[in-house]
Wavefront OBJ file of the C-alpha trace (Angstrom):
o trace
v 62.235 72.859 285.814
v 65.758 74.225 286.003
v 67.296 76.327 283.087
v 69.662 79.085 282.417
v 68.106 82.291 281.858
v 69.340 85.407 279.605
v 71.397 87.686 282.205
v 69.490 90.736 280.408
v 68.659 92.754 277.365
v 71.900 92.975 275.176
v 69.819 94.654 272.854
v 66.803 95.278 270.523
v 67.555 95.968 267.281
v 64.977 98.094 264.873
v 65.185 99.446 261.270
v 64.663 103.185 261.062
v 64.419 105.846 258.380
v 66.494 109.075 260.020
v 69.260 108.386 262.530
v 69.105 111.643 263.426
v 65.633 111.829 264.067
v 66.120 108.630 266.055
v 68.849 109.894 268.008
v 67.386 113.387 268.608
v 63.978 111.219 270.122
v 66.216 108.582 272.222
v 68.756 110.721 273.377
v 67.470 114.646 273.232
v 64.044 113.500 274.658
v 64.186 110.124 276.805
v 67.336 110.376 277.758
v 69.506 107.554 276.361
v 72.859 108.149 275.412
v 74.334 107.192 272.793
v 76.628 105.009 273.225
v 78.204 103.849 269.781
v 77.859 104.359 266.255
v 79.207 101.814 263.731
v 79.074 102.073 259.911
v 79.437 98.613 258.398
v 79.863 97.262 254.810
v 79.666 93.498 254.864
v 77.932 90.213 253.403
v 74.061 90.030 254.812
v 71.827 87.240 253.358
v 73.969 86.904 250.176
v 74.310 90.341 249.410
v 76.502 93.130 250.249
v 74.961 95.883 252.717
v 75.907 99.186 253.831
v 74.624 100.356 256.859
v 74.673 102.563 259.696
v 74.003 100.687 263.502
v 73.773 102.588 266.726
v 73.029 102.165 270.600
v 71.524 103.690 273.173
v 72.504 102.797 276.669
v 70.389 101.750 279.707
v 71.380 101.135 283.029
v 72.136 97.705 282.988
v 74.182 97.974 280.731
v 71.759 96.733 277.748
v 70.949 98.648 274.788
v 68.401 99.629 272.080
v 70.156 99.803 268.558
v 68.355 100.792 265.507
v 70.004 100.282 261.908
v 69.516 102.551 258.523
v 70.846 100.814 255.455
v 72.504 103.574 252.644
v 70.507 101.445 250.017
v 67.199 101.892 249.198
v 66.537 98.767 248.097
v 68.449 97.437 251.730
v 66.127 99.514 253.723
v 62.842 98.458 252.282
v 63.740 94.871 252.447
v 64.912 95.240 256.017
v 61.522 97.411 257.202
v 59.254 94.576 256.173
v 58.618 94.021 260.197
v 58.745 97.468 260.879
v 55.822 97.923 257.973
v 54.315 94.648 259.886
v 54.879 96.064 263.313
v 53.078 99.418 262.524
v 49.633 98.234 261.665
v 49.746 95.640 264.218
v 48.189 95.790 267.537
v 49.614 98.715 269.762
v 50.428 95.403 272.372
v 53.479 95.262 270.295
v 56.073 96.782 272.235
v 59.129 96.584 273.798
v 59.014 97.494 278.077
v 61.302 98.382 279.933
v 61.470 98.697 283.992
v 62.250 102.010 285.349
v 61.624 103.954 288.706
v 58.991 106.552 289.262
v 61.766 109.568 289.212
v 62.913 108.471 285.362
v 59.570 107.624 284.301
v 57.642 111.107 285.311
v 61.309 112.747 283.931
v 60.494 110.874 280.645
v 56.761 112.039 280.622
v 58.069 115.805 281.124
v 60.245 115.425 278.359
v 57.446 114.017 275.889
v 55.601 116.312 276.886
v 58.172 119.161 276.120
v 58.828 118.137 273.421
v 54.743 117.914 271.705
v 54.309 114.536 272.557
v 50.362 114.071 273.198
v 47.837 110.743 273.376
v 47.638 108.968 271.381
v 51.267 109.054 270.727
v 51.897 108.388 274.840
v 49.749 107.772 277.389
v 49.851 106.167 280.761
v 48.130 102.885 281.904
v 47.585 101.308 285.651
v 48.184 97.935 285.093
v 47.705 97.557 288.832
v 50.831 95.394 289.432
v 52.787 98.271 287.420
v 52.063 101.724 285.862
v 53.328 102.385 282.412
v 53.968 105.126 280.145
v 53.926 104.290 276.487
v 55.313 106.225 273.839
v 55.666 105.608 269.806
v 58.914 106.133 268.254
v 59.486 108.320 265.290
v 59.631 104.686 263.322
v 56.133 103.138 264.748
v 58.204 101.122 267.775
v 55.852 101.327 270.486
v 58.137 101.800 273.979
v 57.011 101.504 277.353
v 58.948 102.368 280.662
v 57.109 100.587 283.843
v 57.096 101.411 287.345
v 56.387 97.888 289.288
v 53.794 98.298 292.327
v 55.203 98.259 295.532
v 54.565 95.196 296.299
v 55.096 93.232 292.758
v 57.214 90.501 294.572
v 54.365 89.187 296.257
v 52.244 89.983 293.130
v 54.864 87.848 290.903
v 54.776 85.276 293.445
v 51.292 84.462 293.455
v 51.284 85.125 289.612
v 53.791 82.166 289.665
v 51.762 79.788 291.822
v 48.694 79.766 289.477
v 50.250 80.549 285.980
v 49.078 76.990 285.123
v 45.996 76.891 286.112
v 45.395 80.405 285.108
v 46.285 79.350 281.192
v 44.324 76.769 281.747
v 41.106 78.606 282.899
v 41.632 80.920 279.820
v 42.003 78.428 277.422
v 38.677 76.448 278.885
v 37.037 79.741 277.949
v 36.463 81.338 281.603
v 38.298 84.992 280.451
v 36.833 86.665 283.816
v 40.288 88.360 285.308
v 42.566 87.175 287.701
v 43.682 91.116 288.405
v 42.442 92.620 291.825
v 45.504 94.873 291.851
v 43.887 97.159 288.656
l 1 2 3 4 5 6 7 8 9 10 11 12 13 14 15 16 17 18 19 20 21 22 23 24 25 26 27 28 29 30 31 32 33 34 35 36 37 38 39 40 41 42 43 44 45 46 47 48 49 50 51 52 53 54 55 56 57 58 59 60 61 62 63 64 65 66 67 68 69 70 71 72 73 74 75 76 77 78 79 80 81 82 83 84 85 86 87 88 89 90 91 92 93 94 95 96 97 98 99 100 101 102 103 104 105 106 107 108 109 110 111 112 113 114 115 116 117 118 119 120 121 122 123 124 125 126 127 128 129 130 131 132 133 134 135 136 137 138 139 140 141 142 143 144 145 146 147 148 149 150 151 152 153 154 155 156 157 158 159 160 161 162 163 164 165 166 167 168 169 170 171 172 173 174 175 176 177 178 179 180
């Protein structure tokens, strides 16, 4: 099956109460710039909205961008997910890849700054180690470090993804991990 693939992350966009308090945790303590702020009044779902959008830069070039809306009304309408998102399973995340340098800089600066479990923690996956964190909003965020060898990991991954489902759905659950 050939298809065209996204290049990359543009960006993930979440709704969040304090821009300062979001910028202060993205930039201040992991380390993402900000890159641009933008204060918008325009039509959104049949109804005028004022809002505040901004984005923190990775090094690809994507982003994460978080939005706070100058009505109240706006903002609870728009945090539904976020209100969704927070008493949902803590598997709801968004992961990013990062080296072992950034990540243990990241876990000093949690750290530094009061962060303690259950608010981050650290997990072996075996194919990658991760450090998850939860944003001042409830956005769980995880920065992995892939095992040294995750391309022949992936690649054997890839030759039994199939089957794999399968097995899973025919209710054998055993795992198919031997790098954990």
């Amino acid at each position: 099956m050939s298809q065209n693939l996204p290049l990359r992350l543009h960006h993930h966009a979440w709704t969040v109460d304090d821009q300062e308090v979001t910028r202060a945790f993205y930039e201040d303590v992991l380390g993402l710039p900000l890159l641009a702020t933008w204060t918008e009044v325009e039509e959104v779902f049949g109804a005028e909205r004022t809002y505040c959008h901004t984005f923190y830069g990775m090094a690809d070039g994507s982003a994460l961008a978080f939005f706070q809306y100058a009505d109240p009304k706006d903002h609870e309408e728009f945090t539904r997910d976020r209100q969704l998102a927070a008493g949902a399973p803590p598997r709801s995340h968004i992961a990013f890849k990062v080296d072992e340098e950034t990540q243990k800089g990241i876990q000093q600066r949690l750290a530094e700054a009061g962060y303690t479990e259950p608010d981050t923690f650290v997990m072996d996956h075996g194919y990658c180690v991760s450090l998850y964190v939860t944003d001042p909003d409830g956005l769980m965020v995880e920065f992995a470090v892939d095992h040294p060898e995750v391309e022949k990991i992936l690649a054997e991954r890839r030759g039994t993804a199939h089957d794999d489902l399968k097995r899973w759905l025919g209710g054998d659950h055993s795992s198919n991990n031997p790098w954990r």
